[in-house]
C-alpha positions, 0 to 999 in steps of 0.5 A: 500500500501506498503512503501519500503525504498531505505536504506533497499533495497541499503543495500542489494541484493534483489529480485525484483519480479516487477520494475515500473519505472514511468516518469514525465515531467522535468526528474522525475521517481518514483519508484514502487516496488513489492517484495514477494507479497508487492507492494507500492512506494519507500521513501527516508530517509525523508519519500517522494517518492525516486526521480530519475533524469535519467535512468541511475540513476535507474540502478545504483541504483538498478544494485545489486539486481535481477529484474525480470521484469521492465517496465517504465511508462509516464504520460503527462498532455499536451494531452488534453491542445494541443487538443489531445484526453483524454489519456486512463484509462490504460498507456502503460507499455513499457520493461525497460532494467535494464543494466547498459552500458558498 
């Protein structure tokens, strides 16, 4: 897997072939990146995963660069706690607009 580094990306416009926004518990999203056929994660400066805390966050962030396709993904550990049935192998990957509000 790929590791891409928020520096090199936020230093220039790039193209974004595949943007997945994913979303945990307690306003945490990772980023997971592919561009030109590599895929992997976005790290920080400190080499850890590049944590947003918003949507609007991830917009901003990414609002110079062309993205082709982005979706968001959530992952919750409290189906199965509540007595919901266990969650599929394949989360639902729902469309996220990379628009910034007016």
């Amino acid at each position: 897997m790929h590791k891409f580094y928020f520096r090199d990306i936020e230093e220039s416009p790039i193209a974004i072939d595949y943007l997945e926004v994913q979303s945990y518990e307690m306003n945490v999203y990772l980023v997971y990146l592919t561009i030109d056929n590599h895929s992997g994660m976005l790290y920080d400066n400190k080499d850890k995963p590049m944590r947003f805390f918003s949507a609007g966050h991830i917009r901003e962030a990414f609002a110079h660069c062309r993205v082709l396709q982005a979706v968001m993904k959530h992952d919750t550990p409290y189906d199965e706690m509540i007595g919901n049935p266990p969650k599929s192998k394949e989360q639902m990957a729902l469309p996220f607009s990379m628009e910034l509000p007016y």
